[in-house]
FITOR-449230 format. One record per residue (C-alpha): y, z, x. Coordinates in steps of 0.001 Angstrom, whole numbers, padded with zeros to 6 digits, always signed. Layout:
N
YZX...
END
This chain:
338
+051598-143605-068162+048582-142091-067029+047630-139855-070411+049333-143287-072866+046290-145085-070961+043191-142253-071392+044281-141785-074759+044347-144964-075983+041437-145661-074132+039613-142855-075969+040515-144007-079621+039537-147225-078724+036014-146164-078506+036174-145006-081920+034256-147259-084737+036333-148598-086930+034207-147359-090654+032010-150105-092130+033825-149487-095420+035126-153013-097329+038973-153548-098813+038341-153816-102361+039401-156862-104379+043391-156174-103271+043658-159517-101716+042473-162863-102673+039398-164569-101197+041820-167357-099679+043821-164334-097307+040785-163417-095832+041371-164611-092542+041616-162702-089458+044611-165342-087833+048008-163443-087746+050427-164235-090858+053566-166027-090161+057202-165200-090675+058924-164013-094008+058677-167922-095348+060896-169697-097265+061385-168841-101255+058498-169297-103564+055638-169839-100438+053067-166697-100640+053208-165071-097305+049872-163005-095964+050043-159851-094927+047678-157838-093365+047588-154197-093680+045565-150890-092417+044729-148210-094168+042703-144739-093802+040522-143882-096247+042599-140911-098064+045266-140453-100800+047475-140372-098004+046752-144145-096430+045729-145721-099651+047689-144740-102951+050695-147047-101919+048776-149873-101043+046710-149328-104676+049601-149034-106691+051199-151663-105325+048422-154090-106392+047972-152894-109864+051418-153088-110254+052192-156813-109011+054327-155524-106723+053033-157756-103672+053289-160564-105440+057165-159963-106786+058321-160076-102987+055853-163034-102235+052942-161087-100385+049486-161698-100523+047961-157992-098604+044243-158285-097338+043746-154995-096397+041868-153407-093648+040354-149725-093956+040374-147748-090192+039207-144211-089340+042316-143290-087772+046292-144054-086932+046212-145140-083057+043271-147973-083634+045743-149075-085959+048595-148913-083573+045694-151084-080980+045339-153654-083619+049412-154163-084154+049521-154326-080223+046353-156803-080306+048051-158942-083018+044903-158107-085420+047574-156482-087728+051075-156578-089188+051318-153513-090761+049711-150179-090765+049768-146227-091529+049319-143332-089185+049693-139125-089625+051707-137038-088036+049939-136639-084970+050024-140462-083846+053657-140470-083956+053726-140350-080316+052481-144208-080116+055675-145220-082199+058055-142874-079637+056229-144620-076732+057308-147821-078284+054042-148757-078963+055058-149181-082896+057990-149132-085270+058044-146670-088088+059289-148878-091413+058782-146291-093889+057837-142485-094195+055566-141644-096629+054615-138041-096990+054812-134496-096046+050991-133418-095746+049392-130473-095044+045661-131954-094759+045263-130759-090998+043011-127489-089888+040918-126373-086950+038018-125118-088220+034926-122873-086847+031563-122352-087142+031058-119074-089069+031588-115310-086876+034748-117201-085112+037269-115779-086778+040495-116669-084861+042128-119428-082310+041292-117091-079666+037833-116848-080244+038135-120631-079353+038414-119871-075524+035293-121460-073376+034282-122739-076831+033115-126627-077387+035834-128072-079654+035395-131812-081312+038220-133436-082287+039424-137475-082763+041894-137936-080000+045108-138852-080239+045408-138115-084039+046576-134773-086344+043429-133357-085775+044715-133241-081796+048035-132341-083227+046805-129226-085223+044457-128266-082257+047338-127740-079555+049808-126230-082305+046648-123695-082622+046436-123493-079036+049795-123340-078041+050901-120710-081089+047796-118600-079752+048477-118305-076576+045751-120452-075255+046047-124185-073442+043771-127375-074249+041969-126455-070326+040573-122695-072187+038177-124874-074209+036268-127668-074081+037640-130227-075877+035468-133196-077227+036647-136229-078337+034398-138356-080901+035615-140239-084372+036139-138595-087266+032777-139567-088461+031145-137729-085641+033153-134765-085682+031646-134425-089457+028106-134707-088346+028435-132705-085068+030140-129909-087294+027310-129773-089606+024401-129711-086555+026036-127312-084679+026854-129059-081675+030193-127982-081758+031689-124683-081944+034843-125997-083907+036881-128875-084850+040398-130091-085155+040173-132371-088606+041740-132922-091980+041033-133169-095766+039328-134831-097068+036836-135036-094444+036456-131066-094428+035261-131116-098076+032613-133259-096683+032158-131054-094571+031846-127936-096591+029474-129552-099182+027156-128988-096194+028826-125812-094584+029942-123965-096790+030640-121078-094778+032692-122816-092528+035612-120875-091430+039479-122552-091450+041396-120950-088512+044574-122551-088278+046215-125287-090816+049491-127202-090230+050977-124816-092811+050535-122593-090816+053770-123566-088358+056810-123145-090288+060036-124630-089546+058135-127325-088441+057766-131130-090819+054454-133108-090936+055510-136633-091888+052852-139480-092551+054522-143280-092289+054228-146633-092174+054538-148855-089412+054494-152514-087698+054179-154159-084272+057349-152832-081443+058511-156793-082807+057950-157691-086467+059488-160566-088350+063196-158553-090260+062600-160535-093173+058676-159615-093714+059178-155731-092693+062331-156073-095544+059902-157605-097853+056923-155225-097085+059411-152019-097542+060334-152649-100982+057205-153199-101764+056009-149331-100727+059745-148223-102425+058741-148799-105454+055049-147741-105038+056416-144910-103950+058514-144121-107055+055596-145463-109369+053739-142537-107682+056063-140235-107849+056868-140440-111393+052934-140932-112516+051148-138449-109803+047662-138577-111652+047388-142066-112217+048446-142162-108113+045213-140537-108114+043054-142869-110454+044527-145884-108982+043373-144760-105188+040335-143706-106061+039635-147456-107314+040962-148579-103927+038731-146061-102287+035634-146125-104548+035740-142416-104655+035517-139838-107466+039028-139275-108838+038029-135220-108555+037950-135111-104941+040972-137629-104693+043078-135336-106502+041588-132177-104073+042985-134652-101296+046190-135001-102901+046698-131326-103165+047376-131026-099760+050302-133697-099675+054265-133272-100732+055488-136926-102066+059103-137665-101951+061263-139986-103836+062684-142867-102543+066183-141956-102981+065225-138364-101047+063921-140301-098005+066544-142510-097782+068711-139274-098425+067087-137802-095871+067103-140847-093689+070996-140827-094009+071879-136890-093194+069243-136836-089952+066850-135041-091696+064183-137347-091277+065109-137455-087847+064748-133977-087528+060969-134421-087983+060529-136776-085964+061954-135457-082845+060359-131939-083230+057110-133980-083111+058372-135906-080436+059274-132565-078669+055971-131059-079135+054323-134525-077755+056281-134092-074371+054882-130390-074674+051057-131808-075104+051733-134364-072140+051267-137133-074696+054771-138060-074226+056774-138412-071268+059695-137663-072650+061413-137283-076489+063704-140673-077434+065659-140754-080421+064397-141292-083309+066101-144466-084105+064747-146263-081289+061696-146275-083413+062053-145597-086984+063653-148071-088359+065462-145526-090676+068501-148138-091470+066618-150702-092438+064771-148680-095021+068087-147661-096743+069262-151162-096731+066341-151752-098515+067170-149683-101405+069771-150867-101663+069343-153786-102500
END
């Protein structure tokens, strides 16, 4: 597919950030060869895993550390921090990775087939278009230059802008550079607006103040903004099983201790707890027994296919599959229970 190919080809020019995994792996699992299957009982099996730099990407993966909970399934993580979802998705397809986490608006790689989904994560509401002060509305965007990572939420919240507005991606002039870039191109001037998410925009604002947010994901009701968890199209059954309890019962830890989620990713991310917790503002957890609720009644499904439907809308997507040819949404509840 034509777009599948520019797109990917556009996030692959992206840098991945120079920013180290913190001690969350042993010195012995730093090696870049692929890890093998699940492994007998009592053998340590490696596991490596991406991240992006938020509360989002990284509070699972922290708990889960501080908690031994890698090490009661037999893991050993060594993780790997990346700007965005879709160089993740390039890394599982270039056997650099086994695991990984994406936003909302990469979910088109795993409906291409280009991923499986393992676990959802969160609702979040981190995504805005913002504008360089006297633009006041999406349609003060038209003819404007507009930066924005490609192929990721900030993409996602753009069109949904667009699209709700009246306006299509061809009435301005779209930019794609990395989230890094779109953060120092903001702040010159050198573009008229941007399609980006917290907490990058806090960055942002620290130096712009008088920035102006335009449109939000909030902003489209009825609509669901899940962030998950995925693997390779092919991933070892017993590994992915193995992996997904792991993030079950980070996900519980978290749910039941939100501010020491907080404390404990801001370790992982070497950031000031304060603007961790801003981050976390703008995302809904869930409990594991409301995904896998939600998993079982179609619900989660329901997210995923309005996204997919909006893809096919954005020409990201040729068409809208089912849901369960790529979320793995059985699986997950199996895990529970168990």
């Amino acid at each position: 597919m034509r777009i599948l190919r520019r797109a990917l080809l556009a996030v692959s020019a992206v840098t991945v950030l120079s920013l180290s995994a913190t001690a969350c792996s042993s010195a012995s699992s730093a090696s870049s060869a692929p890890s093998g299957p699940s492994g007998a009982a009592g053998k340590t099996v490696k596991v490596r895993f991406g991240y992006i730099s938020d509360y989002n990407g990284a509070s699972l993966l922290a708990i889960a550390d501080r908690q031994g909970l890698w090490k009661q399934q037999g893991l050993d993580p060594e993780l790997k921090v990346f700007t965005n979802g879709p160089l993740q998705v390039q890394a599982l397809g270039a056997g650099d990775l086994d695991f990984g986490y994406i936003g909302p608006g990469a979910l088109w790689l795993p409906a291409s087939g280009k991923a499986k989904v393992v676990a959802i994560d969160t609702l979040t509401y981190a995504d805005h278009v913002i504008a360089q002060p006297g633009i006041a509305s999406v349609k003060d965007l038209k003819g404007k230059k507009v930066g924005v990572p490609a192929g990721t939420s900030g993409e996602m919240v753009l069109n949904l802008a667009l699209q709700q507005a009246g306006l299509s991606p061809s009435d301005v002039q779209k930019v794609p550079m990395d989230p890094a870039t779109v953060v120092s191109a903001f702040v010159g001037g050198q573009i008229d607006a941007a399609g980006i998410w917290y907490p990058l925009i806090d960055s942002i604002k620290a130096k712009k103040p008088d920035l102006v947010e335009i449109a939000g994901t909030k902003d489209f009701t009825g609509r669901a903004f899940p962030t998950a968890f995925v693997s390779g199209p092919k991933t070892d059954a017993g590994l992915s099983e193995k992996v997904v309890k792991v993030l079950q019962a980070a996900n519980d830890w978290r749910a039941a201790h939100p501010d020491e989620s907080v404390t404990e990713a801001a370790a992982l991310l070497k950031l000031d707890p304060a603007k961790v917790k801003a981050d976390a503002a703008n995302v809904q957890t869930l409990s594991t027994a409301d995904l896998v609720a939600r998993t079982k009644d179609g619900t989660v499904d329901g997210w995923l296919k309005g996204l997919g439907d909006f893809f096919v809308s954005t020409g990201q997507l040729k068409n809208s599959p089912a849901p369960s040819e790529y979320y793995a949404g059985d699986a997950y509840a199996k895990a529970y229970g168990k």
